[in-house]
Structure formats: C-alpha cells, structure tokens
N, C-alpha and C positions, 0 to 999 in steps of 0.2 A: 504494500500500500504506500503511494508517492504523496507525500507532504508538500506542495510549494508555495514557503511565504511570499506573500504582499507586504508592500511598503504601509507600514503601521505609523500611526499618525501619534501624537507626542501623551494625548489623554489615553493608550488602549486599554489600562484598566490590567493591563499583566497578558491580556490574549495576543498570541499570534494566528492570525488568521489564515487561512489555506487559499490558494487559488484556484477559482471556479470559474470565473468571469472572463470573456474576453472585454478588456478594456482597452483605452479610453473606447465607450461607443460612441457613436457619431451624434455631431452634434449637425442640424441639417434646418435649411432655408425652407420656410411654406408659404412663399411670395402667394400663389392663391388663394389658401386660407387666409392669409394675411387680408389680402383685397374684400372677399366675402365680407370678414369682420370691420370694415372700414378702417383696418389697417395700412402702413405704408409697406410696400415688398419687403424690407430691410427687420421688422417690427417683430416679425413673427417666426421663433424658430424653434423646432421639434427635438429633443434629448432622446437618440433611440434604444432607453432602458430596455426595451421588447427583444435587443438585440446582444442579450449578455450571452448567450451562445447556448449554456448549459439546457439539456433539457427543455428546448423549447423555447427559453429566455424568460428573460422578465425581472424586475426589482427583487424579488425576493434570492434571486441567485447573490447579490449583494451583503446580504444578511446574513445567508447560511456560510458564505465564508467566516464570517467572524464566530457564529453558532455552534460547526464545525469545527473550528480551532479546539475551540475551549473543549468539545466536546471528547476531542481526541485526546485534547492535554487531561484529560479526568479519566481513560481508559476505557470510554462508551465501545461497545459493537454492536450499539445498535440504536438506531435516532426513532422516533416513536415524536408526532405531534399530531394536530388535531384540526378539524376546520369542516366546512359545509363539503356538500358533495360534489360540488366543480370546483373544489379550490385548487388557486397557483400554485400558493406555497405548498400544501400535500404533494402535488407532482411534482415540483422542483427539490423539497426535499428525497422523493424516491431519488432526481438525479445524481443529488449530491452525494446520496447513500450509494450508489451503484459505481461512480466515480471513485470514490473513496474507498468501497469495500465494504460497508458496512451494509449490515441490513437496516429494514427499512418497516416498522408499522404505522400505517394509517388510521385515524380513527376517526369516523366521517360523520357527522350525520345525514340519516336516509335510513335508504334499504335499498340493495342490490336491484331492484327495479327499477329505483329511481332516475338512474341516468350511466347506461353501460356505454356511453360516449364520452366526445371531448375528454377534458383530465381524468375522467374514472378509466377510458383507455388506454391511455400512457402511465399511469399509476401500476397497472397490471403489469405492461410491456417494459414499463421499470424493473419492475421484481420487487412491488412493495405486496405486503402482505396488509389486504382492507381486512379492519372490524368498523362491523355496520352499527350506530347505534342507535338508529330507529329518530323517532320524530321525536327529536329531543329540545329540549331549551340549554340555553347556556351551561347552568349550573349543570345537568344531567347528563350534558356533553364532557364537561370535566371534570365529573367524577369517573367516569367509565373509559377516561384518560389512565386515571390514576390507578382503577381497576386494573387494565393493562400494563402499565407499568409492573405494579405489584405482582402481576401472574411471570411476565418473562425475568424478575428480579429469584421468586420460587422456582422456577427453571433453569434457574445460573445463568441467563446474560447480563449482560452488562450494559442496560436501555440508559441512554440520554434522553431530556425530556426537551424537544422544542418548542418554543413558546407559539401560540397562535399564533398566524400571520409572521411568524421571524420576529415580532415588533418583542424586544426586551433592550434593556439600555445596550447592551455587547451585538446585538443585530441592528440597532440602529444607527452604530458606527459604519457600517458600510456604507451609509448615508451623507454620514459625515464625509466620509473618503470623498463620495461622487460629487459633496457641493464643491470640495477642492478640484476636481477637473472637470466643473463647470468652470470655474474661474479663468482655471488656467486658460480654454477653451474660449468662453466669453466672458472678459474680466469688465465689460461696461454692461453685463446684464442687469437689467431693472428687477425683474419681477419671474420666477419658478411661479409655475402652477401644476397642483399635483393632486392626485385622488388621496384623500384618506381615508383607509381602513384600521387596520391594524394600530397606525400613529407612528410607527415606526420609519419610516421612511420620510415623512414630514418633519421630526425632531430630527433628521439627523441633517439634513435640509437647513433648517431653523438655527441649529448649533453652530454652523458655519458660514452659514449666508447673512444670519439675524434674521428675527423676526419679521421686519418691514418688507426683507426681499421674498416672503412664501405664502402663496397662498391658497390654503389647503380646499379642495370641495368633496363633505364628509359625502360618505358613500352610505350610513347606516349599520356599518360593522360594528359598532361599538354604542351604547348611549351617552357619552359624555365625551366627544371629541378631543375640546377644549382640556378637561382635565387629564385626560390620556396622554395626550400630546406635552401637555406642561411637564406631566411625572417624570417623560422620557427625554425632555431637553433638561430636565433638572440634574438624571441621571446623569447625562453626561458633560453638566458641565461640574466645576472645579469647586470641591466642596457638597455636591449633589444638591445643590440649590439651583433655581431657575435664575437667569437675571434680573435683578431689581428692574419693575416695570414690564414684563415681558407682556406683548399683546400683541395674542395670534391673529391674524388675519384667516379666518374661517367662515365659506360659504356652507350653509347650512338649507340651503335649499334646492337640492336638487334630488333629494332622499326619494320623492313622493309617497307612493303610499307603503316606502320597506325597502330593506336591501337586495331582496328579488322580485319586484317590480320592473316596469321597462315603459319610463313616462316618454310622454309625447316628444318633450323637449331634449330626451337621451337619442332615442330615434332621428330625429334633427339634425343635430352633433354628429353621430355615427356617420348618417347619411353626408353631412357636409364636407364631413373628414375625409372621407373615404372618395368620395366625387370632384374635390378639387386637387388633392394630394396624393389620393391613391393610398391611405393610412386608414386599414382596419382597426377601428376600438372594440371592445366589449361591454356588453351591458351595464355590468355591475360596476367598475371600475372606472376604466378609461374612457367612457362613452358618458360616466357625469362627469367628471373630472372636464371634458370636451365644454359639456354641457354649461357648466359653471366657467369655461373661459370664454362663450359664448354673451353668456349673462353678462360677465364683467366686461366685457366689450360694448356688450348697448347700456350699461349704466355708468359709463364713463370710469371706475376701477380699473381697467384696461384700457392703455391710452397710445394715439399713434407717438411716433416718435421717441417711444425708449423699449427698448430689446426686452422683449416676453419670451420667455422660454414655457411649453408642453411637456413635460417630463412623462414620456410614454413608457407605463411600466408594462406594459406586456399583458397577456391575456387572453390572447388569439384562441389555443386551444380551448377554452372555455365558451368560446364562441360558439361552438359546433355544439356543444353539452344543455342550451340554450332552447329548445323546443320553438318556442314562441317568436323569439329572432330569427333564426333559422328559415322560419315560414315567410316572415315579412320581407326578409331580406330575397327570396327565389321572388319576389314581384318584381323587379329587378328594373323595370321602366324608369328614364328622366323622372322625376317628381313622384313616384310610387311610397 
C-alpha cells in the first residue's frame, strides 16, 4: 500500500495527508454564462472540483486525503462512513478505500430498491460493502453507524470512522489547501461560491479566503448551516476559536421544499449551465449552488466587474441515480 504526501499547510493539526487528487484542477472562463447573468466575459469563472480525478471526482476526494492520512496514521483497514443513498462522499470514499487498500463499509440510508444506479453502482464496482439502513432519520442513521462499527471492531478489524460528508475540522483542511490554489491561480478573485452540505468545504474556503470572499448556498444537508460552518472554521483556526466578528455570507434559499427536492429554479440553473457552457450540475448540490449564483446575480450580491468564481464540486454520477431528473432532462428540446 503506496503512501504519497501533499504539501501540508503550517495549521495540519499533526496529519499528513495522502494523495488522491489530481491537482491544481483547472481553473476555466464561462464568458456565456457570464453574458446570460448580465455579466462581463472576464467576471465569470468555473473551479473544476468535478475534476479531482479519483473515483469519478469531486470535492470530497479533497477531504479524504486529509481523512485518510490520519486514518492510516491510527492503523485503520478499514474506512466505514455514512450518508443518503446517492451520496458522493460514500462513493468517493469506496475510491479512496480501493486506492489505498483498505476496505470499505457503506452505511446508506434506503433499501436496496431504492436506487441500484448512479453512486449505488460505483459503490459496488468499488468493492464497498452496503449496509442498508432503511428509512431512517439522522439520529437512527448514526446509531446503526456505530452498530457497524462495533460488529467489524468484534470481528478484529480495524474500522476508521468517516465523518459524514468528509466535513470534520482535519477534512476541511483540504479546503483550506484548495482556497491557497485558488489564489495562486486567481489572486484578484472577489467572491467563491459554493454548495453547502456537509460545511466542510465552505470553512475550509472561509479559513483562507475570509469570510467576505465565500458565499455558501445551503443545500438542506444539515439544519443549522451557519452554526456548522462557524464550528468548523473555529476548528481550524488558531486556538479553535472562530475570528472575532466572523459573518458568513449564506444563501438560504434555495432548499425548497428539502434536500431531495428538484425546484423550479435548480432546473433553470442546470438547464443554463449546461446550455451555455456545456457544464453538467446535479440536483442536490451543484445545481443550487448554480441556482443561488443565479439569485445573487439578479439581486445585485453578484456584481459585473470583479472575478466570481463556481467552485464545481462534482456530482455527475449522482445525476443518473436521480429518477425524476433523468426524465426531464430526455425532453431534451431549446426551452424544454
């Protein structure tokens, strides 16, 4: 099993982190979407997180390097995390698990009917092992984590536990890493915008960009965005305090009626994204994330004349896992 560190940033907390990611991804012009949203050509540019290689891609391969690290530094053989039944992070952790060597449990909620596509396909063709945990709520999802855990701990392995979503202070270091080659990349950028779920990937965003430069559009993963998000830039900054003053910039309306939902305004988004750029989003994620840099374009939060970055975390596979997208999307007509 091949180890290779990344350049560790000056806070890591003691982790060395493994490499999974092809980095830097490209940073990329959306001169069209740019126009659409009564932007200048120049205004508007795309982060292709979707393009970290691992597994499909996506933000979370970011996290599980740091996740990973630690998890190998503690003797783990075996990663065990948790999430809904299309999730990224569950199939991006089988990646990281099949790269590494380790094994891999999923603990989903659903049932094996629910959706034997998108991620629950690569999840298998990974080599993770699903437990189904039925139509569960949060809390009953993470007990039947811990259940599992405890059954392969009486079995003699050796389970690591990933936090949902990657999102814990040592996974949202990879975030931090990525606002550093944002910089580097566009160091007169104004303004990141980015889905959040988990919250991880926004504080790590926050931690290095500052607050002023991020602006998160919750997705409904979590009930308390704002406080999720503060816990995990407090994590990591110096002292485990937040900064004096911190004040997230968080859209909160694009949820509609839940986090698997598929409103009007995400269909829109998708649709524009995809018809001026050629950049497929997903429902859940990137398609409000879209949706919310849509918004802040017609209410003036997003302005012509200073560099906007799309931080497109990836999601694709989960597109096809999608029933009800899936459908709309074969109408396939101009304006359909």
């Amino acid at each position: 099993m091949s180890e290779f560190p990344v350049t560790a940033p000056a806070d890591d907390g003691g982790v060395t982190p493994v490499s999974l990611a092809s980095r830097p991804t490209p940073l990329e012009p959306a001169p069209r979407l740019a126009r659409a949203l009564g932007l200048g050509p120049d205004d508007l540019w795309i982060k292709r997180d979707d393009l970290t290689g691992l597994g499909g891609g996506g933000n979370k391969v970011r996290k599980l390097e740091w996740l990973c690290g630690a998890a190998l530094a503690e003797g783990a053989g075996t990663l065990v995390t948790s999430g809904a039944a299309q999730s990224n992070h569950a199939r991006l952790t089988a990646a990281a698990g099949a790269r590494l060597g380790l094994d891999v449990v999923l603990v989903l909620a659903g049932t094996p009917d629910a959706a034997a596509s998108g991620n629950v396909a690569l999840d298998g063709l990974l080599g993770a092992e699903i437990v189904w945990a039925g139509d569960v709520d949060e809390t009953t999802l993470a007990a039947t984590l811990e259940e599992v855990v405890a059954r392969l701990r009486s079995e003699g392995a050796a389970p690591a536990l990933i936090p949902f979503g990657g999102s814990s202070v040592t996974g949202a270091r990879g975030y931090a890493e990525c606002g550093r080659e944002l910089l580097a990349q566009a160091p007169d950028l104004s303004l990141v915008v980015t889905a959040v779920g988990s919250g991880g990937t926004m504080a790590g965003l926050v931690h290095t960009l500052g607050a002023e430069r991020v602006l998160g559009v919750h997705c409904g993963a979590v009930p308390d965005p704002a406080r999720t998000v503060g816990g995990l830039v407090a994590g990591l900054s110096a002292g485990g305090a937040a900064p004096a003053g911190l004040r997230l910039r968080l859209r909160l309306d694009q949820v509609g009626d839940g986090y698997a939902s598929l409103t009007e305004p995400v269909k829109a988004a998708m649709r524009t994204a995809a018809r001026t750029e050629g950049i497929i989003l997903d429902p859940v994620y990137t398609g409000r994330a879209m949706a919310g840099l849509l918004a802040a374009a017609g209410d003036g939060e997003v302005r012509p004349g200073r560099r906007t970055v799309f931080l497109h975390s990836g999601g694709l596979p989960g597109f096809f896992g999608h029933g009800p997208t899936v459908g709309w999307a074969r109408g396939g007509a101009a304006g359909g």
